[in-house]
C-alpha positions in Angstrom: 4.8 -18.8 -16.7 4.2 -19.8 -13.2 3.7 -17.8 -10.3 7.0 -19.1 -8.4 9.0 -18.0 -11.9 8.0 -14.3 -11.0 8.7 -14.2 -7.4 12.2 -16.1 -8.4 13.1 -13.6 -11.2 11.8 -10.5 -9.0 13.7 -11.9 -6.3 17.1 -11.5 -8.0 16.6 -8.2 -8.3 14.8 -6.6 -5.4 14.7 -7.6 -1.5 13.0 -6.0 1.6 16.3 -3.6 3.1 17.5 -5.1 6.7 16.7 -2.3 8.3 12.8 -3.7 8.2 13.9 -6.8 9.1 15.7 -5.5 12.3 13.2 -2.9 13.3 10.5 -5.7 13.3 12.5 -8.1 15.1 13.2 -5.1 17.8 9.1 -4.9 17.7 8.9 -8.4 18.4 11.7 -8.5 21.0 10.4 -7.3 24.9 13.5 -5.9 25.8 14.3 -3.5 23.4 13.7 0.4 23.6 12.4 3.1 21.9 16.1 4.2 21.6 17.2 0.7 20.2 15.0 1.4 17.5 15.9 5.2 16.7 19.7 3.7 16.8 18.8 1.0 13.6 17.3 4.2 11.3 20.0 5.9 12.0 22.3 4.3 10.1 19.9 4.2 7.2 19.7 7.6 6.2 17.3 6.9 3.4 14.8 5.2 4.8 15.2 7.6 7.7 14.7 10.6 5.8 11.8 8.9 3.7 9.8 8.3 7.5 10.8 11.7 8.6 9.1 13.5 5.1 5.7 10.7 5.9 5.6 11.7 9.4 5.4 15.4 8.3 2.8 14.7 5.3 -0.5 14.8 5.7 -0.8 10.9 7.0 -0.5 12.8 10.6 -0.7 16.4 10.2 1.6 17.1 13.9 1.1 20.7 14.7 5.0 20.9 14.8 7.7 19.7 12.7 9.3 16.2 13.1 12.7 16.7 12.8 14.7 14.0 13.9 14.3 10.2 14.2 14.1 9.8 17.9 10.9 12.5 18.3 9.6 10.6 15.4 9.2 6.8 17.4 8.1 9.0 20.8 5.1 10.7 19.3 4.2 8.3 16.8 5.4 5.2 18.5 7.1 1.6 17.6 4.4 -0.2 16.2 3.6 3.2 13.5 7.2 3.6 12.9 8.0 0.1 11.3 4.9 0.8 9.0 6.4 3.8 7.6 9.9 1.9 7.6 8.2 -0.8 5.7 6.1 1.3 3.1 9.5 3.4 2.4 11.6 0.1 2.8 9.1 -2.0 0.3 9.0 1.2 -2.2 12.6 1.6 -2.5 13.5 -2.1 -3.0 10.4 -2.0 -6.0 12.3 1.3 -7.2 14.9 -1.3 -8.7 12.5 -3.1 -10.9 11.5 -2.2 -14.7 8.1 -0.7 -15.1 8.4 1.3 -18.1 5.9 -1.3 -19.7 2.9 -0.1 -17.1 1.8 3.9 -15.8 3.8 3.8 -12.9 2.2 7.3 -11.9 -1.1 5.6 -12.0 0.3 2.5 -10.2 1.2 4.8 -7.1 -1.8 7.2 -7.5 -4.6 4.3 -7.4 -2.2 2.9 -4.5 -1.8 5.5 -2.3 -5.5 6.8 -2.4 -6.5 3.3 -1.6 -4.6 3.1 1.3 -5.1 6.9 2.4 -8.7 5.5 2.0 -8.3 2.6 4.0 -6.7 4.7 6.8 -9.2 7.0 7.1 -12.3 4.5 7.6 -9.9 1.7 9.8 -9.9 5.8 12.2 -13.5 6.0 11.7 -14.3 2.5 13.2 -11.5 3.0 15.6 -9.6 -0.2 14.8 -6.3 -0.3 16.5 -2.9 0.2 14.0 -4.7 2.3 11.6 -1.0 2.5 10.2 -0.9 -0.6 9.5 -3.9 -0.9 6.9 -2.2 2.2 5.0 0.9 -0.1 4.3 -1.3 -3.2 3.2 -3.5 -0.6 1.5 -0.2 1.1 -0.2 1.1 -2.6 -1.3 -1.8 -4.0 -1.9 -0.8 -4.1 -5.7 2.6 -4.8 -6.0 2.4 -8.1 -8.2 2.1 -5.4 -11.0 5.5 -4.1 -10.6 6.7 -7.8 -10.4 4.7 -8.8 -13.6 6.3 -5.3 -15.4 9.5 -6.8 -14.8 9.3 -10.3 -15.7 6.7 -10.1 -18.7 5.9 -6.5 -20.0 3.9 -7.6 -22.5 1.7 -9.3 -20.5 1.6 -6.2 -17.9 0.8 -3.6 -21.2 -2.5 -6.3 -21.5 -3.5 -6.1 -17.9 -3.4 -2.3 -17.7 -6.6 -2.0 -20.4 -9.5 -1.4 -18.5 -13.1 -2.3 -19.0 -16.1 -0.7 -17.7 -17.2 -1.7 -14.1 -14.9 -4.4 -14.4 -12.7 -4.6 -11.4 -8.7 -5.2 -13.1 -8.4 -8.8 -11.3 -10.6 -10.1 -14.1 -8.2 -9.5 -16.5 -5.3 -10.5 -14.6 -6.8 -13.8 -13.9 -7.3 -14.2 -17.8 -3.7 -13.2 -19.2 -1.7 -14.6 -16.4 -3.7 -16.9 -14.8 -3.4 -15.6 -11.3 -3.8 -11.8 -10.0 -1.8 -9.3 -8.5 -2.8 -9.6 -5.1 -1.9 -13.4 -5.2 1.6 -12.9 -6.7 1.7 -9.7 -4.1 1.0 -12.0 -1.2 3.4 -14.6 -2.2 6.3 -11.8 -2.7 5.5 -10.6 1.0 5.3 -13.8 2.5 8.8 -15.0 0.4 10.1 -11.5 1.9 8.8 -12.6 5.9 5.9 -9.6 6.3 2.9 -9.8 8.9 1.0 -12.5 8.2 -2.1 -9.8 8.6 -1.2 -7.9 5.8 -0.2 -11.0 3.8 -3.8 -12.2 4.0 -5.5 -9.3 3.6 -4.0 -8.5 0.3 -4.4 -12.4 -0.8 -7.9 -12.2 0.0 -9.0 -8.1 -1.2 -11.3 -9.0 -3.6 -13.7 -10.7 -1.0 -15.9 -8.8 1.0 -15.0 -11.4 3.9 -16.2 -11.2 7.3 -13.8 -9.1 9.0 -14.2 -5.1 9.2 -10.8 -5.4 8.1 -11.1 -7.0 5.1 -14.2 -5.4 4.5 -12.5 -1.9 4.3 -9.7 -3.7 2.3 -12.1 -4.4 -0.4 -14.4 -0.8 -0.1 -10.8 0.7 -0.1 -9.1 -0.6 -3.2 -12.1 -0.3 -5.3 -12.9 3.4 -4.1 -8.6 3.9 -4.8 -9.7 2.9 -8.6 -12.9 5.1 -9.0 -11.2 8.4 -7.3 -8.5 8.0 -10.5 -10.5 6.5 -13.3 -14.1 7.8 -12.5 -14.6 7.6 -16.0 -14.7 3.7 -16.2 -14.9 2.9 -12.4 -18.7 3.7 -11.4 -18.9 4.2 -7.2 -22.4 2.5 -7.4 -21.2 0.0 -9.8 -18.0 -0.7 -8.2 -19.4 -0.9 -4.5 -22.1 -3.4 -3.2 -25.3 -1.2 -1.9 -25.1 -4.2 0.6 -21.5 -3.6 1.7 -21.9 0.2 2.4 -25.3 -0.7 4.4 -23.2 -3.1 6.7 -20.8 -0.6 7.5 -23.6 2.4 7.5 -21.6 4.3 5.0 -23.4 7.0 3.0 -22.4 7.4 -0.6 -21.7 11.0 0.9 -19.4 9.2 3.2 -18.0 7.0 0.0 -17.2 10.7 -1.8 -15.8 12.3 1.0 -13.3 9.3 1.1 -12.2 10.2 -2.4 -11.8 13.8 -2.4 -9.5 13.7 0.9 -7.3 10.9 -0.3 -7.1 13.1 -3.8 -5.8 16.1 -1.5 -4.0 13.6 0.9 -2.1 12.1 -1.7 -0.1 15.1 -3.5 2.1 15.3 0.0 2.6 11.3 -0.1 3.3 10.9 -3.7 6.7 12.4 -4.0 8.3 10.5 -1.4 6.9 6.7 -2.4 7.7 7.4 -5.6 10.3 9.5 -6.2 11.0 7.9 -9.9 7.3 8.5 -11.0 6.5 12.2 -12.6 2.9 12.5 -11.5 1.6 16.4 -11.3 -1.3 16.9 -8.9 
């Protein structure tokens, strides 16, 4: 089957909510206000109350409680607020596809602590929109949901894991293609930042980007912190790559134990339909 034929059949099921669309075209617009976007949540209550529970979890960690929509966009501002519109938005569109073919709790939990990951070292290098990279980090394999629903079978054959072997291997050898190219395809069909559309295309390259460096240091560490079993960090990570970005492996485990603890306060609200226990 062809890559188009998923994005097609996925399409008839799921689609990005408008309320991304609009908040992102308010981002883009010069004259619109804070208030303009606080006005657009409100009449979502679900995605609402989805960035309301993020804004309280442990992605921020506010001394006080965020309890309505309008203190949520003045402390955490426009650009941050469409991110967790869009992570809640993009989760609750993929809620509508079939996934009992994969471990959707292992989906999400190698998911978020990728992008809790990714969030932590985009803070540590001081790149701008860390918020940003936790969404592209959080999405950054979405093609498996896609691939759950439109072939099972072939999802159940992608899910067996190999030693040191990063997943895309496999992928590439039952399908043809991987996740993060059917990903980016379904988020570029669906009118995302071109920013996060390339980084997910391109995650399995190092590149030359700090970015897209963290993107693929991030997604790998996301698979050792669940399976550190059959995902070695020394195996998994270039010695190379850390010395570019003068991480420690003390810095590498750090990263994995604080998106473990991160994660149980994120978990519930991406993935409401999943049963994981922390």
């Amino acid at each position: 089957m062809k890559i188009e034929e998923y994005i097609a059949k996925a399409g008839r099921i799921c689609a990005l909510p408008d309320t991304c669309h609009r908040i992102q075209e308010l981002i883009e617009d010069d004259n619109s206000t804070m208030d303009d976007i606080a006005e657009v949540l409100s009449f979502d209550p679900i995605i609402t109350g989805h960035v309301l529970k993020l804004a309280n979890s442990a992605l921020y960690n506010f001394s006080s409680q965020v309890e309505t929509v309008s203190k949520a966009v003045t402390l955490l501002g426009a650009d941050a607020v469409y991110n967790l519109v869009l992570a809640t938005g993009t989760s609750t569109a993929l809620a509508k596809l079939d996934t009992s073919s994969i471990d959707l709790d292992r989906h999400w939990r190698t998911s978020i602590n990728s992008a809790l990951i990714y969030k932590r070292f985009a803070k540590k290098e001081r790149i701008k929109k860390a918020d940003s990279l936790f969404v592209t980090g959080l999405l950054h394999n979405v093609g498996e949901l896609i691939v759950a629903q439109v072939n099972p079978t072939a999802a159940s054959k992608c899910e067996e894991l190999h030693a040191n072997q990063p997943p895309h291997y496999i992928q590439q050898e039952v399908l043809g293609f991987d996740y993060a190219t059917l990903g980016a395809m379904l988020f570029k069909h669906w009118r995302l930042p071109n920013h996060m559309v390339n980084l997910i295309l391109n995650q399995h390259n190092i590149g030359s980007s700090v970015e897209s460096q963290l993107m693929f240091l991030s997604t790998r560490l996301g698979l050792v912190s669940v399976f550190p079993e059959e995902f070695e960090l020394d195996q998994m990570i270039p010695s190379q790559l850390s010395e570019q970005l003068g991480y420690k492996k003390a810095d590498l485990d750090g990263a994995i134990d604080w998106a473990n603890i991160g994660a149980f306060s994120v978990f519930s609200i991406v993935c409401p339909q999943a049963n994981s226990v922390y």
